[in-house]
N, C-alpha and C positions, 0 to 999 in steps of 0.2 A: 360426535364432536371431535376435530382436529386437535391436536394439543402439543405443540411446539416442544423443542428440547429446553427451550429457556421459559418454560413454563407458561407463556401464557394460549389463550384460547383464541382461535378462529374459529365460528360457530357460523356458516354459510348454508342461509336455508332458499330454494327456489323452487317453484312453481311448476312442476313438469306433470303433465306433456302443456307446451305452449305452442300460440304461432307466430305472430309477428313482433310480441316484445315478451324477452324473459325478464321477469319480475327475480331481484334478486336482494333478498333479506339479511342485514349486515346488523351484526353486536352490537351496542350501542357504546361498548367499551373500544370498538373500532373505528364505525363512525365518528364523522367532525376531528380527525386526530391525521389521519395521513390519508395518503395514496394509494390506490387500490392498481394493480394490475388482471386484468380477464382479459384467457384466451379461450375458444374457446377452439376445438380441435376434433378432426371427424376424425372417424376408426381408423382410417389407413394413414392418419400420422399426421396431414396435412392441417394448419391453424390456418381456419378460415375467417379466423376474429379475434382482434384485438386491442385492448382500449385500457390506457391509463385513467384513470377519472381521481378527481379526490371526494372524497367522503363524506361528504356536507349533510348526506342525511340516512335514515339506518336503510331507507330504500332504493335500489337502482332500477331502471329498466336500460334493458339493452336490445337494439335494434335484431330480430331475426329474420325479417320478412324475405330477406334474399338466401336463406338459404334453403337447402333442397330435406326433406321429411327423414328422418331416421334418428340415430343413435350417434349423444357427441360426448364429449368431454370439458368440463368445466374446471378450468385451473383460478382458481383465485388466489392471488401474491399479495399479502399487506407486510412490511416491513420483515419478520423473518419468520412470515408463517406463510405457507404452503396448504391449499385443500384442493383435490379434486373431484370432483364430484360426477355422476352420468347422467345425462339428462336424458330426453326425449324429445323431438318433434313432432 
């Protein structure tokens, strides 16, 4: 679990290895309340995804079918928390 300097929690759970949608599991103290930013970003640095969405429900899916099998990186931004996470394809 994340845990901000201003105390509160970002708690981002997702479903790895996926293929064409990651399923991605949001606090229900997060949900319904603001905007979420996901990038997401492969090894060599490059974000090859990115999507504000707002929070309507504790679950997301996010489109991955176009991208190529390996090792990325999942950033989730809500208001002044920060997670990243490694995922899988």
């Amino acid at each position: 679990m994340a845990k901000s300097d201003l105390g509160l929690k970002l708690e981002v759970k997702v479903q790895s290895p996926f293929k064409d949608f990651l399923q991605i599991f949001l606090p229900p103290e997060i949900s319904r309340e603001e905007s979420i930013l996901f990038s997401m970003i492969s090894l060599d640095g490059q974000t090859v995804f990115q999507q504000k969405v707002e929070a309507l429900s504790e679950t997301l899916l996010v489109p991955t079918n176009f991208l190529s099998g390996g090792l990325y990186l999942l950033r989730v931004q809500a208001k002044y928390e920060l997670q990243t996470l490694k995922i899988v394809l």
